[in-house]
N, C-alpha and C positions, 0 to 999 in steps of 0.2 A: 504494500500500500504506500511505503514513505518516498518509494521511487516514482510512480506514477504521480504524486502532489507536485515532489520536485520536479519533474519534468514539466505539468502544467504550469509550475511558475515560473520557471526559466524560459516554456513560449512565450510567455506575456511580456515578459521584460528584458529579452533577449538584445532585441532590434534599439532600445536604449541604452544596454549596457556599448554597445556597438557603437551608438553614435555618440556617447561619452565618449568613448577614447578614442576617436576621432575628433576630438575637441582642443588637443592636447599635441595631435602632428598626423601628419597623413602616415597611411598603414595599408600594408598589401594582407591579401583574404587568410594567408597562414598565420601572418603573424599575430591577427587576432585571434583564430581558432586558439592561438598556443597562449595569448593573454588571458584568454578564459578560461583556459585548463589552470592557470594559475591561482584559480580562484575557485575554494569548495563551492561547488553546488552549479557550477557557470560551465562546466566541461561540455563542449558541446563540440561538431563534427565540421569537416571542411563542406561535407554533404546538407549541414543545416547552413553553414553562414553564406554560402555562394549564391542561392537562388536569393536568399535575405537582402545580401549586398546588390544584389541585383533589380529587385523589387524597390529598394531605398535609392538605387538610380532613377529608375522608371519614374518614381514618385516625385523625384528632385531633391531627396534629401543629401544625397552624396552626388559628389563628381569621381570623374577617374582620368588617370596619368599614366600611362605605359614610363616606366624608367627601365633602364643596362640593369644587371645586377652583375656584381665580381661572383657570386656564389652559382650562377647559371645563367638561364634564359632571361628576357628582361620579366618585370613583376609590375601588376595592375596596382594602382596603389589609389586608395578612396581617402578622400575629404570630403566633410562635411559642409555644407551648403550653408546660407541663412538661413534658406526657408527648414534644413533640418534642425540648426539649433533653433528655432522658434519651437520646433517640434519636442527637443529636448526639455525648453524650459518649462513646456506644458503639461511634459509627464513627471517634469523634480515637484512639481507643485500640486500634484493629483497624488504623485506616489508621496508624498509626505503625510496627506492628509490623510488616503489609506492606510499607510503604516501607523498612524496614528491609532486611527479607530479601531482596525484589528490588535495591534498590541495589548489596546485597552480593554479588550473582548478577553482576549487572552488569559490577560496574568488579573486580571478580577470579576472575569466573566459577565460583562455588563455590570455590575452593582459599584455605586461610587458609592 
């Protein structure tokens, strides 16, 4: 059961952790897969972030860059748009006030 909750909450807030760190410097699609392995509960596949990064093009949240790389072929590399950090700042301020009320749910089960 604790895998399937985790897994539903990692869809939901996937596509933001994503465009978090892309706020921060432009990123080719491995090196995120491998920033969210560094992080419990965020492990997720090259197979879930590509169509992702893809879909956050479509939408205009990200742009993309062909660069060389010294390590092999060249690498697509995404930044984040205005119109996605608009989208960013819409979900720090939705998911704050969710985490709020759930927490509160949580550790006193509704009763103040």
């Amino acid at each position: 059961m604790g895998e399937g909750v985790g897994a539903q909450i990692r869809k939901g807030v996937i596509e933001y952790c994503v465009l978090a760190m892309l706020t921060t410097r432009e990123r080719y699609g491995f090196e995120l897969v491998r920033t969210l392995g560094e992080h419990d509960g965020l492990v997720t596949s090259e197979g879930t972030i590509y169509p992702l990064l893809s879909r956050l093009k479509k939408d205009g949240h990200v742009t993309t860059t062909w660069r060389e790389s010294d390590d092999g072929p060249p690498r697509k590399y995404y930044a984040i748009t205005p119109q996605g950090k608009r989208r960013l700042a819409a979900f720090r301020l939705e998911w704050m006030r969710f985490r709020s009320a759930v927490d509160a749910l949580l550790n006193d089960g509704g009763t103040r």
